[in-house]
N, C-alpha and C positions, 0 to 999 in steps of 0.2 A: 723193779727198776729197769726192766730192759723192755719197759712196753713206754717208757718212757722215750726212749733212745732210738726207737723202731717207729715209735708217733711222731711225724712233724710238728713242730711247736707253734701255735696260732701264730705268729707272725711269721713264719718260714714259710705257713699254707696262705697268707694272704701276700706277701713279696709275690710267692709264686703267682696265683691269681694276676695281681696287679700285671704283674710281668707279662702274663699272658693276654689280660686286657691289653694293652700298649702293644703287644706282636698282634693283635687281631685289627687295630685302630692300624696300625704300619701295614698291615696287609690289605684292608680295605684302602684306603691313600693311593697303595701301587696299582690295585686292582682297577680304581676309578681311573688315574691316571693313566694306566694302557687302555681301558675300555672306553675309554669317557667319548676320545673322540671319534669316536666308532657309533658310539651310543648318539652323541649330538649330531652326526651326518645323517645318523636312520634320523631323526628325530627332524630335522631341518627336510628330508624329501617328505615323507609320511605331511609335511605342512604344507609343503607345495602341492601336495595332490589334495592336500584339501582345502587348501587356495584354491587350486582349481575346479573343486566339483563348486566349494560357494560361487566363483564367480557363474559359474555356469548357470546354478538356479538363481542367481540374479538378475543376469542376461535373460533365460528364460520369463522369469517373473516378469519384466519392462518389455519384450515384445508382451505377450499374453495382456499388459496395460494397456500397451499401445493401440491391440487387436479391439481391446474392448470398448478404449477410450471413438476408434475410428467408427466402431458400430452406431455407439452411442450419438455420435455427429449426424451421423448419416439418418438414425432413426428420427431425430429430433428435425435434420433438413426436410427429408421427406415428411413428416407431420406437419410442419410449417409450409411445406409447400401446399400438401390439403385444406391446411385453415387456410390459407390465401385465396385459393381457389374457392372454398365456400364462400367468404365474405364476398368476393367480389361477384358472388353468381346472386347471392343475395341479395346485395346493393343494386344488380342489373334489373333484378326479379321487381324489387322495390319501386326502381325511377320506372321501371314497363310499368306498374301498376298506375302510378301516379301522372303516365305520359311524358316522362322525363326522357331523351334522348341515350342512349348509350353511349358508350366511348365508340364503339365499331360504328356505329349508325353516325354518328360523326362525324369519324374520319371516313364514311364510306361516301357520305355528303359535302365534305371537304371537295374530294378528287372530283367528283361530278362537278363545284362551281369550278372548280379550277380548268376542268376541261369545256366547263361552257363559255369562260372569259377566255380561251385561247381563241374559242370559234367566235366569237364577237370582234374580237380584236382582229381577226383576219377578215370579217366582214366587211369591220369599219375599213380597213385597209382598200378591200378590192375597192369596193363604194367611192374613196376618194380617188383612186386612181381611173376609174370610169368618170369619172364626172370632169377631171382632165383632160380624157380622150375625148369627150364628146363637149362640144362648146354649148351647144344647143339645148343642153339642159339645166 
């Protein structure tokens, strides 16, 4: 009988438990509630700095685009400007075979009638003003 009395009685060993559940759930409660917001400020900078490294290899990534994208322009201007250059040496090649005039050989024959109708026209000119001066012709 006295191992009886000296044994807590299943419900006496589970009240206790229970009891002790509900002091450990009240201690976790007070615990979060003084640490929490200690925990949520680490937790809020720790995001900011890594807000900040993302933006950075963002930033990064869009120049290194931009680097690329500029190359890419430049490679394809300057390609474009050698196809240009070949057709048009082609086309020149082509009308020389065929005796077609060039663009330059055109405008190089331009400038000459233009400067030969200035000198006519000053001809014509002096020509009338002598035939003024002199009656007798």
């Amino acid at each position: 009988m006295s191992t009886q009395t000296e044994r807590p009685t299943l419900q006496e060993e589970l009240t206790r438990r229970g009891r002790d559940v509900w002091l450990a759930g009240l201690g976790a409660l007070a615990t979060v509630e003084e640490e929490g917001s200690k925990a949520f400020n680490t937790l809020v900078e720790r995001g900011k700095d890594y807000e900040s490294k993302g933006r950075k290899q963002i930033e990064s990534a869009i120049s290194q685009a931009s680097k690329q994208r500029d190359e890419a322009i430049s490679e394809v201007e300057d390609a474009s400007e050698g196809a240009r250059e070949y057709i048009f040496n082609t086309v020149d090649r082509a009308l020389d075979r065929f005796g077609v005039a060039t663009r330059s050989e055109l405008d190089k024959l331009e400038g000459q009638v233009g400067r030969l109708t200035q000198k006519v026209d000053a001809l014509t000119k002096a020509l009338k003003e002598n035939k003024n001066i002199n009656p007798d012709a």
